[in-house]
C-alpha positions in Angstrom: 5.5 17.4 17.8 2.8 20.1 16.6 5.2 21.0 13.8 4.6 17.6 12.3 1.3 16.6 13.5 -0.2 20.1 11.4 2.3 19.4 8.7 0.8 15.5 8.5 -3.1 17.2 8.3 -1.7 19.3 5.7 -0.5 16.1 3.9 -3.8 14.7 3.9 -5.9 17.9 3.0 -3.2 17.7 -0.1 -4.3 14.4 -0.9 -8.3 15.1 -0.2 -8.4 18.1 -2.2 -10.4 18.0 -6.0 -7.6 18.3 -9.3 -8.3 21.9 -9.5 -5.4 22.6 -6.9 -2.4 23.9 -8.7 1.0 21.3 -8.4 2.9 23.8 -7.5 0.8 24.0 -4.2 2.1 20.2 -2.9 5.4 19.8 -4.7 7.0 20.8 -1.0 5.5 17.7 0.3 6.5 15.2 -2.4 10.3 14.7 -1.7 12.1 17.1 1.3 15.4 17.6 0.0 16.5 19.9 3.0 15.9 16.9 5.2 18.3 14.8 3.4 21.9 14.0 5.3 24.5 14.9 2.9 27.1 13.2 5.6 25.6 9.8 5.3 26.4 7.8 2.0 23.3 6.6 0.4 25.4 2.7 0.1 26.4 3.0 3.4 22.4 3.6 5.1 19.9 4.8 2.9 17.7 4.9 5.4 19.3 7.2 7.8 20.5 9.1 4.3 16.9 10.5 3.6 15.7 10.5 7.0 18.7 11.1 9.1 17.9 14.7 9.7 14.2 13.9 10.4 15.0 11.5 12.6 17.8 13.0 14.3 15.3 16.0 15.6 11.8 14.5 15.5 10.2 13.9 18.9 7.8 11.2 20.0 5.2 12.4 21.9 4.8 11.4 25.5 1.4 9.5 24.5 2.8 7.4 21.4 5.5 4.6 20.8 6.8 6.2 17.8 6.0 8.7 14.9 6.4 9.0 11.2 4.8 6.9 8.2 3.5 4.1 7.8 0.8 2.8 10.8 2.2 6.1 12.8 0.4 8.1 9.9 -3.0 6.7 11.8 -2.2 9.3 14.4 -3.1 12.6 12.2 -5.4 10.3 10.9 -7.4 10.1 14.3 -7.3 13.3 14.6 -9.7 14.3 11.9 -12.0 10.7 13.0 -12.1 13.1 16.5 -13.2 15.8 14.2 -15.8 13.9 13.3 -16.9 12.2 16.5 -16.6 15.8 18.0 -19.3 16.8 15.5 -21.7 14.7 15.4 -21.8 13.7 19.5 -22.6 17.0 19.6 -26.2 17.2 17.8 -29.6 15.1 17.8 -29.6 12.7 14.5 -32.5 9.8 14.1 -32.3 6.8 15.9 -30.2 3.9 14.4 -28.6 6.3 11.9 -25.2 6.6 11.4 -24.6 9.7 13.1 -26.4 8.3 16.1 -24.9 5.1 17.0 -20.9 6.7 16.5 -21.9 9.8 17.8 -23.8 8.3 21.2 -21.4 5.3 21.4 -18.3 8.1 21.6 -20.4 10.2 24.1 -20.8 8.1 26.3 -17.4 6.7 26.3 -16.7 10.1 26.9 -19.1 10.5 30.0 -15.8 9.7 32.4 -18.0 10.6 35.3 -20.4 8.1 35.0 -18.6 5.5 34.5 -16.5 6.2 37.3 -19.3 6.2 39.8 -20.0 2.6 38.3 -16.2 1.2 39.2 -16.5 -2.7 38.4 -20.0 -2.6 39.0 -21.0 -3.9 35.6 -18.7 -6.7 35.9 -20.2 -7.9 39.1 -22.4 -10.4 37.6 -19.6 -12.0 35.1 -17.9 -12.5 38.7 -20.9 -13.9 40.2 -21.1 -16.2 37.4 -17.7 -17.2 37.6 -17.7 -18.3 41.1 -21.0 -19.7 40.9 -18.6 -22.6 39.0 -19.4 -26.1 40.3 -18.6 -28.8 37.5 -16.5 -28.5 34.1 -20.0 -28.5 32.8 -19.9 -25.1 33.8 -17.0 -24.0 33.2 -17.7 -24.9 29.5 -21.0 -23.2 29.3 -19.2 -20.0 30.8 -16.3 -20.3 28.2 -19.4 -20.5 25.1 -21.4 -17.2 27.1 -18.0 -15.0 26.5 -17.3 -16.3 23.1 -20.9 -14.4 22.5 -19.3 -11.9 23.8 -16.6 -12.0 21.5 -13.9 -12.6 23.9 -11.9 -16.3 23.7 -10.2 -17.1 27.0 -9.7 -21.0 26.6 -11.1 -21.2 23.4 -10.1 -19.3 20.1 -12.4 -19.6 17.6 -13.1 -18.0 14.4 -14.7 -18.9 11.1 -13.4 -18.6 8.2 -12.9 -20.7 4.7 -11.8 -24.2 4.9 -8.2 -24.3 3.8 -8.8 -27.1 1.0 -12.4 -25.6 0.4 -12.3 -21.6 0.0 -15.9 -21.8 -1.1 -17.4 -22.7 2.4 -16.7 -21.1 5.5 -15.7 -23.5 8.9 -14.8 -23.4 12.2 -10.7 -23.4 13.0 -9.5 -23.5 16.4 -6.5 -21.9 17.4 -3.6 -21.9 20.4 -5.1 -18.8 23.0 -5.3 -18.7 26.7 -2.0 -16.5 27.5 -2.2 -12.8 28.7 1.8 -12.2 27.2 2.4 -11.0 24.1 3.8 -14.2 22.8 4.5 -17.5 24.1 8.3 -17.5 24.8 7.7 -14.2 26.9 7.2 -16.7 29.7 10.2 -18.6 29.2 13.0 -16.6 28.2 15.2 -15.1 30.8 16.7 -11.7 29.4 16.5 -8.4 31.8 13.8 -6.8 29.6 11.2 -10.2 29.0 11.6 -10.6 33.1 10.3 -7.1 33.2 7.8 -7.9 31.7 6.9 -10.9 33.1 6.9 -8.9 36.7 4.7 -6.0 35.1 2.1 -8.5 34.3 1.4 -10.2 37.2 1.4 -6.8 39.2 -1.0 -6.5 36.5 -2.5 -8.9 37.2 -2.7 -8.6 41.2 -3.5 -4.5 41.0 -6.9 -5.9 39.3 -7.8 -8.6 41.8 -6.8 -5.6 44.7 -9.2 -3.0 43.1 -12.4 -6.1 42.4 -11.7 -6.6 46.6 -9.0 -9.0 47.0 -6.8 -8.0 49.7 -2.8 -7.8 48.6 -2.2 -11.4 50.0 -5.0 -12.7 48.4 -4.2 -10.6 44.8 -0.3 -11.4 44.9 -1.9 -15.3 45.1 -4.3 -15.5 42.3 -2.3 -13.6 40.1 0.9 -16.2 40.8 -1.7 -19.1 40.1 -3.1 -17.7 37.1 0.3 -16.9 35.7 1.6 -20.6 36.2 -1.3 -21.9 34.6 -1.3 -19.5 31.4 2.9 -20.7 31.1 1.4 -24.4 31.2 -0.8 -23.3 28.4 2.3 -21.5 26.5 4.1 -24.9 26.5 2.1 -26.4 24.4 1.9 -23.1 22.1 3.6 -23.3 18.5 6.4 -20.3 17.8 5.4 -17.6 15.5 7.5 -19.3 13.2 6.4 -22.8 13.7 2.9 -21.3 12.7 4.0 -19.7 9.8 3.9 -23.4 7.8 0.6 -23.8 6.5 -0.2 -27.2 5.7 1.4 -28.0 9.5 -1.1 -26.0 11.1 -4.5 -27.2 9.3 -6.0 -30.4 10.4 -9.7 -31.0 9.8 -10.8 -33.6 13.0 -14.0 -34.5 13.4 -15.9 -33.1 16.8 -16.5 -36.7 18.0 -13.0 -37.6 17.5 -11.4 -34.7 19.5 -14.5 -35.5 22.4 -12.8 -38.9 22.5 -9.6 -37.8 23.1 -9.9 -34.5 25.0 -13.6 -35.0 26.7 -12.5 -32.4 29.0 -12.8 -29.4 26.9 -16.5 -29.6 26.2 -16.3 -28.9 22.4 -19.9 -30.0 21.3 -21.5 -28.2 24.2 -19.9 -25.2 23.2 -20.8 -25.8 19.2 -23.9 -26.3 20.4 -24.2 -23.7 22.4 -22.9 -21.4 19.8 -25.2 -22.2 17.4 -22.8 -24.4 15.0 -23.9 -27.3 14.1 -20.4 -28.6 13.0 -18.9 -32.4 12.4 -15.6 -31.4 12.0 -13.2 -28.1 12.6 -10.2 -27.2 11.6 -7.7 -27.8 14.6 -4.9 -25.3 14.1 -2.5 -26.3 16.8 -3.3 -29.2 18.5 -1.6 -29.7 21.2 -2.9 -27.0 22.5 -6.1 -28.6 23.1 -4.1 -31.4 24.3 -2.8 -29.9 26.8 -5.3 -27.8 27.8 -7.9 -31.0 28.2 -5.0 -32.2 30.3 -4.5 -29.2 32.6 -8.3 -29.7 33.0 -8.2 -32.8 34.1 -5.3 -32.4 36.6 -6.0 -28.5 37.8 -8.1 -27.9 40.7 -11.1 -26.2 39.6 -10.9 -23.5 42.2 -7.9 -22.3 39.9 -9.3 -22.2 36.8 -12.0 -20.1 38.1 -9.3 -17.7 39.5 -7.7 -17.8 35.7 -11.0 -17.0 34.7 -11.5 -13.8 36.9 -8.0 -13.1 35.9 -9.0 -13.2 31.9 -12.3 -11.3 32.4 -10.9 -8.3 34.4 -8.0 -8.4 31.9 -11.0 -8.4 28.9 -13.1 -5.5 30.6 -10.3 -3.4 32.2 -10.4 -0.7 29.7 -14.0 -0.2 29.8 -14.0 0.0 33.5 -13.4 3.2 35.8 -10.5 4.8 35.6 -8.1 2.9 38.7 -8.8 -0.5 36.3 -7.5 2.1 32.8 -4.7 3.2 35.0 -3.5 -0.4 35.6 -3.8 -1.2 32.0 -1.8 1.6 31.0 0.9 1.1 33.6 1.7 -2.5 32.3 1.5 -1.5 28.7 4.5 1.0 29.5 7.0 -1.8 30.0 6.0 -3.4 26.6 5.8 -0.1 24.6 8.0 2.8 26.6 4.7 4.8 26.4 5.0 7.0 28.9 1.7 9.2 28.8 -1.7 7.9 28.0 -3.5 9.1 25.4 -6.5 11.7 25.9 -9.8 10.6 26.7 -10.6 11.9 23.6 -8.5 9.4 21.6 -8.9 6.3 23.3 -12.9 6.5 22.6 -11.7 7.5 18.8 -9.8 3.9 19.1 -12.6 2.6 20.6 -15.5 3.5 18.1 -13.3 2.2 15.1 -12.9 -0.4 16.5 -16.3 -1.4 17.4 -18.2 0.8 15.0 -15.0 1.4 12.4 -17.4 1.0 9.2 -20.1 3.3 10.2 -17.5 5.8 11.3 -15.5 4.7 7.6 -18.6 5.8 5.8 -18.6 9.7 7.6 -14.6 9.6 7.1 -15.0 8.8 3.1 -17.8 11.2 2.8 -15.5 14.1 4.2 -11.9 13.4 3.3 -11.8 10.9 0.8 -10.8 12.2 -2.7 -12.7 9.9 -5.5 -10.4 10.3 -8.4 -7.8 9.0 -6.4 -9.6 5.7 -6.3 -9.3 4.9 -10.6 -5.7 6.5 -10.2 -4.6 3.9 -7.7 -6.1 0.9 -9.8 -4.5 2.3 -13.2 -1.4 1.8 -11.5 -2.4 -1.3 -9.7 -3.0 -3.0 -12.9 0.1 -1.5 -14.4 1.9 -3.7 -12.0 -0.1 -6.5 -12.3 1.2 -6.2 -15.9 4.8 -5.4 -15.0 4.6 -8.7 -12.5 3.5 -11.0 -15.2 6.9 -9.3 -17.6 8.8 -10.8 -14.6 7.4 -14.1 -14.0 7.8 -14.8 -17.8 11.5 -14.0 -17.6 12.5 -16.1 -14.2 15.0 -18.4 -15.2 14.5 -20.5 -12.2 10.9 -21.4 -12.7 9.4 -23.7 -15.2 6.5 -22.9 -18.0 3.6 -25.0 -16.5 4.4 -23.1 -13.3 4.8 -19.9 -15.0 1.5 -20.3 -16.6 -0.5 -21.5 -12.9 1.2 -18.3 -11.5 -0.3 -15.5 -14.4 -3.8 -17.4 -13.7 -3.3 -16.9 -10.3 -2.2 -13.6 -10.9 -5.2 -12.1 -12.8 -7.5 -13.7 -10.5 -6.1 -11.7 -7.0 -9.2 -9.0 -6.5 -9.1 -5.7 -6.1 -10.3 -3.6 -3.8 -9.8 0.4 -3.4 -10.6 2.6 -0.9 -13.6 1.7 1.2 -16.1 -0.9 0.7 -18.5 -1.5 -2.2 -21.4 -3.1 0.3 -20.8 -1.5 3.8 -20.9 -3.7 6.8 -23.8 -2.9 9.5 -24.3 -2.7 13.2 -27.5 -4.5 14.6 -27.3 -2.3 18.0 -29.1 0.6 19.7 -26.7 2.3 21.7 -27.6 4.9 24.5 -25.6 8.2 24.6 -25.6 7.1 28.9 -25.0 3.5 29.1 -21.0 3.3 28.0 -20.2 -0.2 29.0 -23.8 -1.6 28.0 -22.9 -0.2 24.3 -19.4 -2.1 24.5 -21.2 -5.2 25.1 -23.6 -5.1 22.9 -21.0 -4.4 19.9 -18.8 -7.5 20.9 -21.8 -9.4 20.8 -22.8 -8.2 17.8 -19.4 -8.5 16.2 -19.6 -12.0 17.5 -23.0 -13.2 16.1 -22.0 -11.6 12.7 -19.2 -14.0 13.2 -20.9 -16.9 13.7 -23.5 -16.2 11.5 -20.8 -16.9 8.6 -20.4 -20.5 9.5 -21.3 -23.0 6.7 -22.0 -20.5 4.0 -19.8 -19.2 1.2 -17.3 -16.8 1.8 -18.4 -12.7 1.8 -16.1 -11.5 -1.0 -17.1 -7.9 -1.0 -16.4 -8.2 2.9 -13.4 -5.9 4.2 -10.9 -7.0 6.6 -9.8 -3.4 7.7 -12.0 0.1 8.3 -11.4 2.3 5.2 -9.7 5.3 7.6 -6.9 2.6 8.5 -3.6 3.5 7.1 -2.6 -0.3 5.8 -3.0 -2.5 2.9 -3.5 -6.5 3.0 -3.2 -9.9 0.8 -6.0 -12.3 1.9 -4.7 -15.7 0.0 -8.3 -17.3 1.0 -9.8 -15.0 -1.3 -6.7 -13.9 -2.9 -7.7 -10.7 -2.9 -5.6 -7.1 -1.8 -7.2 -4.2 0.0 -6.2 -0.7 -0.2 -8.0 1.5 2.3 -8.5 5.1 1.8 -6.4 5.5 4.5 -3.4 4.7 2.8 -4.2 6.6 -0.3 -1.9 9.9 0.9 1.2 11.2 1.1 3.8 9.8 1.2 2.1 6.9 -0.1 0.2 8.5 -3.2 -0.5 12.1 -3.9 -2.6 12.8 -6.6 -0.7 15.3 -7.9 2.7 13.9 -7.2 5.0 12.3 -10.1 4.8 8.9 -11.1 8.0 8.4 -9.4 7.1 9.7 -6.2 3.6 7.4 -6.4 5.4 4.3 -8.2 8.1 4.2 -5.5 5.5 5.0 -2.6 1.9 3.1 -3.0 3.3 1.6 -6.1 5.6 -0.2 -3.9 2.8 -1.1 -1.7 0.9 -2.4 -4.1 4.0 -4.9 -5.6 4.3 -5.5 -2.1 1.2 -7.2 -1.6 0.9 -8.5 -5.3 4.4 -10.4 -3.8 2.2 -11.9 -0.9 0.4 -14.2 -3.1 3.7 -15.4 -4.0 5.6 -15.5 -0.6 6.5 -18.7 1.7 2.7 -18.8 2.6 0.9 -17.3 -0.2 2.7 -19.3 -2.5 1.1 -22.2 -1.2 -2.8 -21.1 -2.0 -3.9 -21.0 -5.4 -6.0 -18.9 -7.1 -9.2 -20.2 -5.8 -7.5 -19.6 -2.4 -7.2 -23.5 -1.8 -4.2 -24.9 -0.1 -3.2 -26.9 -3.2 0.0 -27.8 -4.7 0.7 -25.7 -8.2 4.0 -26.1 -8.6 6.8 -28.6 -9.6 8.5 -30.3 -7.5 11.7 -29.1 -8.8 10.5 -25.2 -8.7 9.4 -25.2 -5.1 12.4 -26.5 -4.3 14.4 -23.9 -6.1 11.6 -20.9 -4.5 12.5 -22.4 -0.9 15.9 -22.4 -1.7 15.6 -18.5 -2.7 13.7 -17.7 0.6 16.4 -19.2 2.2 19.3 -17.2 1.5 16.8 -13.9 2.5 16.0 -15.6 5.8 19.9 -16.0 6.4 20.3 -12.5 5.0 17.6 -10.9 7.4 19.3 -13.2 10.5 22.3 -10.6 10.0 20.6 -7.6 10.8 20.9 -6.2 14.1 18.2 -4.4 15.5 19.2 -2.0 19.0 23.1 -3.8 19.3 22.2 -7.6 20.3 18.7 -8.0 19.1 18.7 -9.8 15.7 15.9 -9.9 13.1 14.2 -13.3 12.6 14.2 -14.1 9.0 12.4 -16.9 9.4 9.6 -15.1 10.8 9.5 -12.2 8.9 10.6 -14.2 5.4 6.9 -13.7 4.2 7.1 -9.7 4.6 10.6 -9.5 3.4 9.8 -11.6 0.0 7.1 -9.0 -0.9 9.6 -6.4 0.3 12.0 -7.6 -2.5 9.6 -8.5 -4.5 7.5 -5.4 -4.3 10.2 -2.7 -5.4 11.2 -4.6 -8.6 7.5 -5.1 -9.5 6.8 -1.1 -9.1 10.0 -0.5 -10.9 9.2 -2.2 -13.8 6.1 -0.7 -13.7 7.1 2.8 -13.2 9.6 2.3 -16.4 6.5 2.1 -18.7 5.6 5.6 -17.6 6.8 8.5 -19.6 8.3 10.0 -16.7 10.0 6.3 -16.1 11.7 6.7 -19.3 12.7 9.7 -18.8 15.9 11.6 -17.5 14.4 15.1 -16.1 15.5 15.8 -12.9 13.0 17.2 -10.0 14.9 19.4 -7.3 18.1 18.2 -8.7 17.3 14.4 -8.4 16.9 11.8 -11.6 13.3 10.0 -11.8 15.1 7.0 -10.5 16.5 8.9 -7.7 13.1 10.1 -6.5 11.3 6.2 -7.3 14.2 5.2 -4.3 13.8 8.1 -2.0 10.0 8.2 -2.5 10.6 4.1 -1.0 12.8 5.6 1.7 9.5 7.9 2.4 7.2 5.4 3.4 9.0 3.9 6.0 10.1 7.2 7.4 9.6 5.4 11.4 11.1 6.5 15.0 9.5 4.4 17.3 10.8 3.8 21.5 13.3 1.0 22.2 10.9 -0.8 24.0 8.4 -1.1 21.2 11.4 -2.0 19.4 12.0 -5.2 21.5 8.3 -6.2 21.6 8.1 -5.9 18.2 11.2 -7.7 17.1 9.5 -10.4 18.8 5.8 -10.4 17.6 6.0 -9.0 14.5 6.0 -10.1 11.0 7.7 -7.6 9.7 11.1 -6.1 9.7 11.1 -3.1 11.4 11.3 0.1 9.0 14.6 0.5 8.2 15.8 -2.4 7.0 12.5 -2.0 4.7 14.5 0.1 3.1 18.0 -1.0 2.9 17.1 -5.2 3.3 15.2 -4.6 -0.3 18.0 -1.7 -1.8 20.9 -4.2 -1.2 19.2 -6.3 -3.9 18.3 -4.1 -5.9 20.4 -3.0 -9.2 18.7 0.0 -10.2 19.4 1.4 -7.2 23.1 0.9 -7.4 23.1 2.7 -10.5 21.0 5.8 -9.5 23.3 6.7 -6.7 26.6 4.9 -7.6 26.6 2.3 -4.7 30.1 0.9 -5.2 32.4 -1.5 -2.9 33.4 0.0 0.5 29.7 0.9 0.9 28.6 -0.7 4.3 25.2 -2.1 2.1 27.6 -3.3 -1.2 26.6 -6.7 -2.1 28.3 -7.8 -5.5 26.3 -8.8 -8.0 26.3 -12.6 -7.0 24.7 -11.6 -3.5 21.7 -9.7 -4.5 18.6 -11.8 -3.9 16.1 -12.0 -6.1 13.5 -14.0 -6.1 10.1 -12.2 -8.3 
């Protein structure tokens, strides 16, 4: 594990360095040929071809779920935010700077001491105010004081722009109230979802044991709180279900849903919350439907256990370290963690999370390397240019859609490397008071929240901290974000070849490019309005296209039984396919793309594919594997590789993929969609 970890740092200082350094410094990091398995046929798994070796004899350390590229680069990348945190905790700096707030805020997260002397003491009062609980009137003003606090127990609220009016921000309401990772975690019956299910409500009972409850007592509430969060789950829509758009928007008016579901309180809470709304966007309503029944028919003595239940589940890891411990030991069964991480990066987690644009700022200022930020838009721009080529040749799309899709096209945003107005923190936090600093952060993060209700959308707002290794398509601003997080090897190098950069961030960037075009994307236009902009006939054709890579997707099997769900993941796998063609094309207009030179014995279209292979270089525990099969949106990393390839004809051609290859499809059964 240290052989990689200082090889990763060594990555980034390749990337962070001015374009002094000599090439010859950083061509070992570009592509590792040694690592390359000869005895696997690149048709057969292309994958396991250019990372078989790696992955054969890599390790993941007893405090991660996996290791490699792609969001296990934001391990190294911790490392040098603890670097910073390290520093600047350490000295005096002005009060309300920078330097202050993520410096105190990390010290006294790191003050394990103190806050174990405190135990649950500063929750004490949220548990007074719970059972001081007499009417639903109360209920409902305790649900509005921890929305304040930015955590949504019965109620998950957000605002954000009106689906059929981008222009002006609105309150949506979506399915919450479950502690399980999804909703069919409480009904399926497998050996390894029944694990969980026990975990949690040991969970569960461990934290009513260590608040006081005696083991009787714990085993109890936690049984009744579990029963009513799977009532709740009922009602819940499927990850897939929630992936139409148009079927989970429906603007009601608040006196319309107090008619029908009086129980739930809603313009107390508005009120309460400061939001003077009419209507809101009901995401999933029969949620709320359920949930006014179960507060109609439930004893309110149990909701106010559920409610204990949610807050020491919502405080637990800012609490001392028996209520951390229990945390942790439930989290092993989802994730096959086996170690928790260091004091030292948990508060690193914490304070970019909760301070992440402050901290962004010192990150930029020390590692972030500015040329690389007009690089990575000349080649975005290349393949905006290279995705237009494509739309104008489809043969399955008309020319009134063609021409709704280029507008839609050159309107997406751009947005490079950290933030052009950075986002601030009205807080004073004290270097001694840990938990009081948490507090005050959610409820900052919530007001700032709030605050955006009735106005006009932020579009210079970010949607990730700029040290974040990811990249995004927002289709309500139809915008994409690339953080300076992602901007390194293997992704982009400076000094790499435009091979190695098209076929790494250049795939990225077609990637999200693609978004605006996927199942859901597709159905935004450029103003980020759900809105119709095709022809009949052409969406029909595009579903029929995402169709055969859902059933395409279904096939692949993921640790023996467990399958891929291409319905789920169809949005991710269409900029997948989508992505690699788009950074193709646009890698072929570079000299290097039209050229034949070979680099360490490999062709520039060689590299473009294993540069692809690169990015998804990923190990990660079985049981991460399972949880993610099940929550995520996308396909897990190799068949990011070889789901895309098997479409793909250049590929074919560059490494002579014939029939017998395990990944062969003939030329009839390559998908292609963009």
């Amino acid at each position: 594990m240290k052989k990689i970890f200082y090889a990763s740092l060594a990555l980034l200082a390749a990337c962070t360095t001015g374009p002094d350094m000599k090439e010859e410094q950083v061509r070992e990091h570009f592509i590792k040929v040694d690592e390359i398995n000869p005895a696997i046929r690149p048709g057969d798994n292309f994958f396991m071809h250019v990372n078989g070796t790696w992955y054969d004899t890599v390790k993941i350390a007893d405090d991660q779920v996996g290791v490699g590229s792609y969001s296990f680069l934001n391990i190294p990348q911790k490392q040098l935010l603890e670097n910073i945190l390290t520093e600047v905790s350490k000295e005096e700096h002005p009060k309300g700077s920078i330097e202050q707030k993520v410096g105190d805020f990390y010290a006294s997260g790191m003050d394990t001491a103190a806050i174990n002397t405190r135990g649950y003491e500063p929750i004490i009062p949220i548990l007074e105010q719970i059972e001081a609980i007499s009417s639903l009137s109360d209920l409902h003003q305790f649900v509005s004081s921890e929305l304040k606090s930015n955590n949504q127990t019965l109620i998950g609220l957000r605002i954000s722009p009106d689906d059929e009016n981008s222009s002006i921000n609105i309150v949506h309401l979506s399915q919450t109230g479950i502690g399980l990772p999804d909703r069919d975690y409480y009904f399926n019956t497998d050996s390894s979802t029944i694990g969980i299910q026990k975990a949690y409500q040991h969970y569960l009972a461990t934290l009513f044991q260590l608040t006081g409850s005696t083991e009787t007592e714990a085993t109890n509430s936690a049984e009744k709180t579990y029963e009513l969060e799977k009532s709740l789950a009922e009602s819940h829509k499927t990850r897939i279900q929630r992936r139409v758009v148009k079927e989970n928007y429906h603007k009601l008016s608040v006196d319309a849903i107090e008619k029908e579901n009086p129980k739930i309180g809603l313009p107390a809470i508005l009120t309460e919350l400061g939001l003077p709304a009419d209507s809101v966007d009901v995401r999933q309503p029969a949620y709320y439907e359920r949930l006014n029944s179960l507060l109609a028919s439930v004893p309110l003595e149990d909701w106010k256990t559920y409610l204990k239940a949610s807050t020491l589940v919502n405080y637990a890891d800012i609490l001392s370290t028996p209520f951390e411990n229990a945390a942790f030991e439930y989290s092993k069964v989802v994730s096959g963690q086996s170690t928790q991480l260091t004091r030292a990066q948990q508060m690193v987690q914490k304070v970019d999370r909760q301070l992440g644009f402050d901290l962004g700022q010192l990150y930029v200022k020390r590692y972030f390397n500015e040329d690389a930020k007009q690089r990575v838009l000349t080649l975005v721009n290349n393949l905006q240019k290279a995705f237009e080529n494509r739309i104008n040749k489809l043969d399955w799309m008309s020319d009134s859609t063609k021409t709704q899709a280029k507008e839609k096209l050159y309107s997406i945003t751009k947005k490079i490397g950290y933030p052009d107005e950075w986002r601030e923190y009205n807080v004073s936090i004290d270097k001694t008071k840990y938990f009081e600093n948490v507090i005050a952060l959610r409820k900052d993060e919530s007001q700032y929240q709030l605050a955006k209700f009735g106005k006009a959308p932020n579009r210079a707002e970010w949607g990730t901290t700029p040290s974040t290794v990811t990249a995004y398509y927002n289709p309500s601003l139809n915008e994409i974000v690339f953080p300076a997080g992602i901007l390194q090897y293997p992704y982009f190098d400076f000094y790499a070849d435009d091979a190695v950069n098209y076929g790494g961030i250049g795939m990225v960037i077609g990637h999200e490019l693609t978004h605006a075009f996927d199942d859901q994307g597709s159905q935004f236009d450029k103003d980020g309005n759900v809105k119709n902009w095709w022809t009949t006939e052409d969406y029909e054709k595009f579903k029929a296209k995402t169709q055969q890579l859902i059933d395409r997707y279904d096939s692949f099997t993921v640790l023996d039984s467990v399958h891929i769900k291409g319905a789920m993941t169809i949005g991710e796998n269409t900029a997948d396919n989508g992505g690699i063609y788009i950074a193709y094309d646009a890698f072929k207009l570079t000299e290097q793309g039209q050229d034949t030179t070979r680099i360490d014995g490999y062709t520039p279209d060689q590299r473009f594919c294993l540069s692809i292979a690169n990015i998804w270089r990923v190990k990660v525990r079985d049981e991460y594997m399972r949880t993610y099969v099940n929550t995520n949106s996308h396909s897990p990393a190799m068949w990011r590789v070889n789901g895309p390839l098997m479409n793909f004809e250049p590929f074919y051609q560059a490494f002579d993929i014939q029939p017998g290859d395990k990944n062969f499809k003939p030329m009839e059964e390559r998908i292609k969609i963009w």
